[in-house]
DRENDO-1510 file (C-alpha; in Angstrom, 1 decimal, always signed):
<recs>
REC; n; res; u; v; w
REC; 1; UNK; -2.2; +0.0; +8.2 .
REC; 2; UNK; -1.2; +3.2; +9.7 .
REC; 3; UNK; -3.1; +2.9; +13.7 .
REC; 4; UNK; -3.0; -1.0; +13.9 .
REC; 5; UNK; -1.5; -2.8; +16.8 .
REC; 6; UNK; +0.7; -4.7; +16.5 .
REC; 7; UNK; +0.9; -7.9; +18.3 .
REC; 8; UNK; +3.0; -11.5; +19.5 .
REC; 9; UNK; +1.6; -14.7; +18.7 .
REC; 10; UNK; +1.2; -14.8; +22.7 .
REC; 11; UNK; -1.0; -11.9; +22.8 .
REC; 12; UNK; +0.9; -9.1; +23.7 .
REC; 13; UNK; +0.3; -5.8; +22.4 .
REC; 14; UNK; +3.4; -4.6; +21.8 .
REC; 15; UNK; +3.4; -1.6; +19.7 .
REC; 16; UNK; +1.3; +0.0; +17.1 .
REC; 17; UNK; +1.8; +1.1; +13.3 .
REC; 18; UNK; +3.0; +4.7; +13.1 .
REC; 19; UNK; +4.1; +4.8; +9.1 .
REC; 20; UNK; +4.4; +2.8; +6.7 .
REC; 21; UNK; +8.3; +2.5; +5.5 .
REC; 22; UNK; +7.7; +2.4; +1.5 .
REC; 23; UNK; +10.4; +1.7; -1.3 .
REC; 24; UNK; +9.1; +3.0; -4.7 .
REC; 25; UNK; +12.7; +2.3; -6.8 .
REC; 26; UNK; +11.8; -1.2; -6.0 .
REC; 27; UNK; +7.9; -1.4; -4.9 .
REC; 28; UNK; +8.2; -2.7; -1.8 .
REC; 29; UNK; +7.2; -1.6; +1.9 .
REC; 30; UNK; +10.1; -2.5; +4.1 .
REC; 31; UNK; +8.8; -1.8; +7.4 .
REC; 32; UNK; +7.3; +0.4; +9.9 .
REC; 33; UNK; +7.8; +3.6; +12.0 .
REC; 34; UNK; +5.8; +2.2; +15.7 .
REC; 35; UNK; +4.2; +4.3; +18.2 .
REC; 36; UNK; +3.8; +3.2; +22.2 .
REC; 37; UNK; +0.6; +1.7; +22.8 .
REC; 38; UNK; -1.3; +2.8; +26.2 .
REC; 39; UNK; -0.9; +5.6; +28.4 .
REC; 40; UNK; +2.5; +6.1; +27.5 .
REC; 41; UNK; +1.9; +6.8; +23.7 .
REC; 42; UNK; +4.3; +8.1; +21.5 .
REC; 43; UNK; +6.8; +7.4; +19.2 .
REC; 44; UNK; +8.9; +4.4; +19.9 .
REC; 45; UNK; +12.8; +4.7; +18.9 .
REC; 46; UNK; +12.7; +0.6; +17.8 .
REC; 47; UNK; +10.8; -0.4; +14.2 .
REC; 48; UNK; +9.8; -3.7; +12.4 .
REC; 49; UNK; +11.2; -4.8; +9.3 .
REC; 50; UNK; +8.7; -6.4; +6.5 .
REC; 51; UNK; +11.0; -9.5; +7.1 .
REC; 52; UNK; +10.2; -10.1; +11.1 .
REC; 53; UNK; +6.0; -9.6; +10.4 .
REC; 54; UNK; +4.8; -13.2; +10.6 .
REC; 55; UNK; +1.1; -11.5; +9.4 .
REC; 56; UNK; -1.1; -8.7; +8.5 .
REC; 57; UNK; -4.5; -8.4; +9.1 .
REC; 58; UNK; -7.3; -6.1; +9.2 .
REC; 59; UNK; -7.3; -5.7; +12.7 .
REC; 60; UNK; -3.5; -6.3; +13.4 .
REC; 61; UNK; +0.0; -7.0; +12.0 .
REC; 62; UNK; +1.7; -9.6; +14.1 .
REC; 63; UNK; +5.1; -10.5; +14.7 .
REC; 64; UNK; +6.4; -13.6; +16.4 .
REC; 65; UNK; +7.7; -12.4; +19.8 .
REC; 66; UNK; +8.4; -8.2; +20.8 .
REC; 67; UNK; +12.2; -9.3; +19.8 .
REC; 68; UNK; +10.5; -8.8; +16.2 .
REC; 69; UNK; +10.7; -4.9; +17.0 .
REC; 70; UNK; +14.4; -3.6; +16.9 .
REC; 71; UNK; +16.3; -0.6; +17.0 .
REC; 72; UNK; +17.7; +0.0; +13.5 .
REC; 73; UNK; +16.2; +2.5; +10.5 .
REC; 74; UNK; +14.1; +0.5; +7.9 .
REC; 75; UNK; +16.1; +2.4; +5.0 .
REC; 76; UNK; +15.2; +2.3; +1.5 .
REC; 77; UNK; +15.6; +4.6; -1.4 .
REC; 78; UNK; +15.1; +7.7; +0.4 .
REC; 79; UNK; +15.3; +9.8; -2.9 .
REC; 80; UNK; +12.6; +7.6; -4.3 .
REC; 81; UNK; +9.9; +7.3; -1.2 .
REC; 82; UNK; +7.6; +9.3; -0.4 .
REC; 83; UNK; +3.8; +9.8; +0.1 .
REC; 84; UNK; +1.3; +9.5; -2.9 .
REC; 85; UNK; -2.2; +9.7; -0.8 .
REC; 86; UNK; -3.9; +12.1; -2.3 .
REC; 87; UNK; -2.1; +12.2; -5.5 .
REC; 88; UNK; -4.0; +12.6; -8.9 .
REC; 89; UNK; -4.2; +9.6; -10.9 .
REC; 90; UNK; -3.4; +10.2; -15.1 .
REC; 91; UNK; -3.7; +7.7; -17.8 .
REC; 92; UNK; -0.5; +8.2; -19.9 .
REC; 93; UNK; -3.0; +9.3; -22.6 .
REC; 94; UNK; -3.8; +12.4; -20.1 .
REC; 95; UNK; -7.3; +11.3; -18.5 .
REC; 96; UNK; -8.1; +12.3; -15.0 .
REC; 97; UNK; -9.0; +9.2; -13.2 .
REC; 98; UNK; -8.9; +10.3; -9.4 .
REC; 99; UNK; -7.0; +10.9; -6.1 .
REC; 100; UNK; -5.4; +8.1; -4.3 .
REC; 101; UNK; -6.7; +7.4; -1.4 .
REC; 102; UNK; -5.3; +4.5; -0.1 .
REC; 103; UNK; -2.9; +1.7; -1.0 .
REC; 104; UNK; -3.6; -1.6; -1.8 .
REC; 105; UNK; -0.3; -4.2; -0.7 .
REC; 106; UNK; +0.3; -7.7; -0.9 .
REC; 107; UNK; +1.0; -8.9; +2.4 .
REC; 108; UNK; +2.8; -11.7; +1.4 .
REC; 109; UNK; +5.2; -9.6; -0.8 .
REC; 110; UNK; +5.1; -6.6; +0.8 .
REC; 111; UNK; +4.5; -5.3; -2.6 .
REC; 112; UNK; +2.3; -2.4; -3.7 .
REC; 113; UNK; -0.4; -3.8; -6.4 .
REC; 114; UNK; -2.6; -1.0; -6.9 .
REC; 115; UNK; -4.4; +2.2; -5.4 .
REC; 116; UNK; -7.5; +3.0; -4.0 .
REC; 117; UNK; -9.0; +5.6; -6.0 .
REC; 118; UNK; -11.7; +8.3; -5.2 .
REC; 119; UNK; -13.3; +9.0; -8.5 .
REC; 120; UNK; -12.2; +12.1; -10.5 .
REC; 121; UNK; -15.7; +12.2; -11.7 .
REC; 122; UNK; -19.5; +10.3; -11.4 .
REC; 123; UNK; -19.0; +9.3; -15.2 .
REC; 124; UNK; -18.3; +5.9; -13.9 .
REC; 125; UNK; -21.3; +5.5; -12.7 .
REC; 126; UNK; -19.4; +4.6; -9.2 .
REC; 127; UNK; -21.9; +7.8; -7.0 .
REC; 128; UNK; -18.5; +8.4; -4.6 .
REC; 129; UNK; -17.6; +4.7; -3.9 .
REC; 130; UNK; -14.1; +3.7; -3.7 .
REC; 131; UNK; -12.5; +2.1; -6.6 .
REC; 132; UNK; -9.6; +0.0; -7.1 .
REC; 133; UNK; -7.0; +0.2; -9.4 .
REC; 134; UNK; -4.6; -2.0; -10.4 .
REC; 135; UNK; -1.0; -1.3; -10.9 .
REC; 136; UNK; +1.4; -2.6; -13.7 .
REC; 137; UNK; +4.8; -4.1; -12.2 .
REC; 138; UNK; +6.1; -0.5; -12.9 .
REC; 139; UNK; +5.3; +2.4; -12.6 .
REC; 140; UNK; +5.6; +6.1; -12.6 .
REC; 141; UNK; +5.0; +8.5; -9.2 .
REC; 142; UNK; +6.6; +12.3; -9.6 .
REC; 143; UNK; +5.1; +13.0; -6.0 .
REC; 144; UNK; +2.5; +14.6; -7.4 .
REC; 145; UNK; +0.7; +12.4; -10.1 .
REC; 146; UNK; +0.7; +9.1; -10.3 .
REC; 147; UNK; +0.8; +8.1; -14.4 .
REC; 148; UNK; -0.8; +4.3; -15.3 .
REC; 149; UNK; -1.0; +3.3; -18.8 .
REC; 150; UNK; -4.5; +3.5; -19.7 .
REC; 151; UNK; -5.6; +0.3; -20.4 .
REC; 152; UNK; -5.6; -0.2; -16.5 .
REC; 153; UNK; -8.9; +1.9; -16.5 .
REC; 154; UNK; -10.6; -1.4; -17.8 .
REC; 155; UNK; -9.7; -3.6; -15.0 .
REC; 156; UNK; -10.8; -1.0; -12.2 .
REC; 157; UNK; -13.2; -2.7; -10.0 .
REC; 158; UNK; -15.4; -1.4; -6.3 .
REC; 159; UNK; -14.7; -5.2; -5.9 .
REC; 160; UNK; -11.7; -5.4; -3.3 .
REC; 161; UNK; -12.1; -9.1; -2.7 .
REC; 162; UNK; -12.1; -9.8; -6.8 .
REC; 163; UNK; -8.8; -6.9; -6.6 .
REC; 164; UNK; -6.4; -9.7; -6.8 .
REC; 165; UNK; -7.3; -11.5; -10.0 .
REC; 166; UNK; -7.9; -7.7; -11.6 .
REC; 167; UNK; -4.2; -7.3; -11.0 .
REC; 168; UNK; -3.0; -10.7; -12.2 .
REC; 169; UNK; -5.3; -9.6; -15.2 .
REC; 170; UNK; -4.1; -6.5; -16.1 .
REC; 171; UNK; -0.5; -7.7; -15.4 .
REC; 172; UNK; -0.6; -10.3; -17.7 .
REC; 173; UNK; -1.9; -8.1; -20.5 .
REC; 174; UNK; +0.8; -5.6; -20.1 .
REC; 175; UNK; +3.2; -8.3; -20.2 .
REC; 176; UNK; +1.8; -9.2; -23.3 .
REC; 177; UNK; +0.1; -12.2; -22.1 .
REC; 178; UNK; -3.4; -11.0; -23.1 .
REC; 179; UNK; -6.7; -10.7; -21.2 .
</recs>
């Protein structure tokens, strides 16, 4: 998301996506840090809340007017934020699974469901593609190493448009609802 414009329903480009404003105590991205766009780049002192982004795309995020943007911190749990690409990714059993490289969010929730993962290894037979893996609806990050239970090895997939019913999957089956 970081580098996307974002835009009004109009149009307008009114800003783009400088960071990504993340709340691990509750799992949830809150907002975003914005950059200028144009010839006057640079950091812009207004954000945009989760709750004023009518939609996120590939290409854009887009907000209903450039009122959406305000001047206010998105705040969170500072003590619990903080950056996990790059992060090594351990079953709680101990198993090396690989390095986040990206994070996989429900737009509609604004809710981290899983991680994409550069493998630790070739023993997946995966020759450097990205994987995805789903995340249970809690989890562990120490800043460092990111611990999911191992079971969630099983419903990794290269898949991102099947990601979705992986997670609902996996989540289930943690919950105790099977497979």
């Amino acid at each position: 998301m970081i580098g996307l414009p974002v835009v009004t329903l109009a149009g307008d480009d009114v800003a783009e996506v400088r960071d990504v404003v993340f709340d691990a105590g509750v799992g949830q991205v809150l907002g975003f840090t914005l950059n200028r766009r144009g010839r006057l780049a640079g950091r812009m002192k207004e954000t945009l809340g989760r709750n004023r982004v009518v939609a996120v795309g590939p290409d854009a995020v887009m907000v209903a007017d450039a009122d959406a943007l305000v001047v206010e911190p998105v705040r969170g749990d500072q003590h619990a934020s903080g950056n996990v690409l790059g992060d090594v990714v351990l079953t709680d059993g101990g198993v090396q699974v690989g390095t986040v490289s990206d994070v996989v969010i429900d737009a509609a929730e604004g809710s981290v469901v899983g991680y994409e993962v550069a493998p630790a290894d070739e023993a997946g037979g995966r020759h450097g593609r990205r994987a995805y893996l789903p995340l249970p609806d809690t989890g562990a990050v120490s800043g460092e190493a990111l611990m999911v239970p191992a079971a969630a090895v099983e419903y990794i997939t290269t898949d991102l448009a099947g990601f979705g019913e992986a997670v609902d999957r996996f989540r289930a089956l943690m919950r105790g609802g099977g497979s």
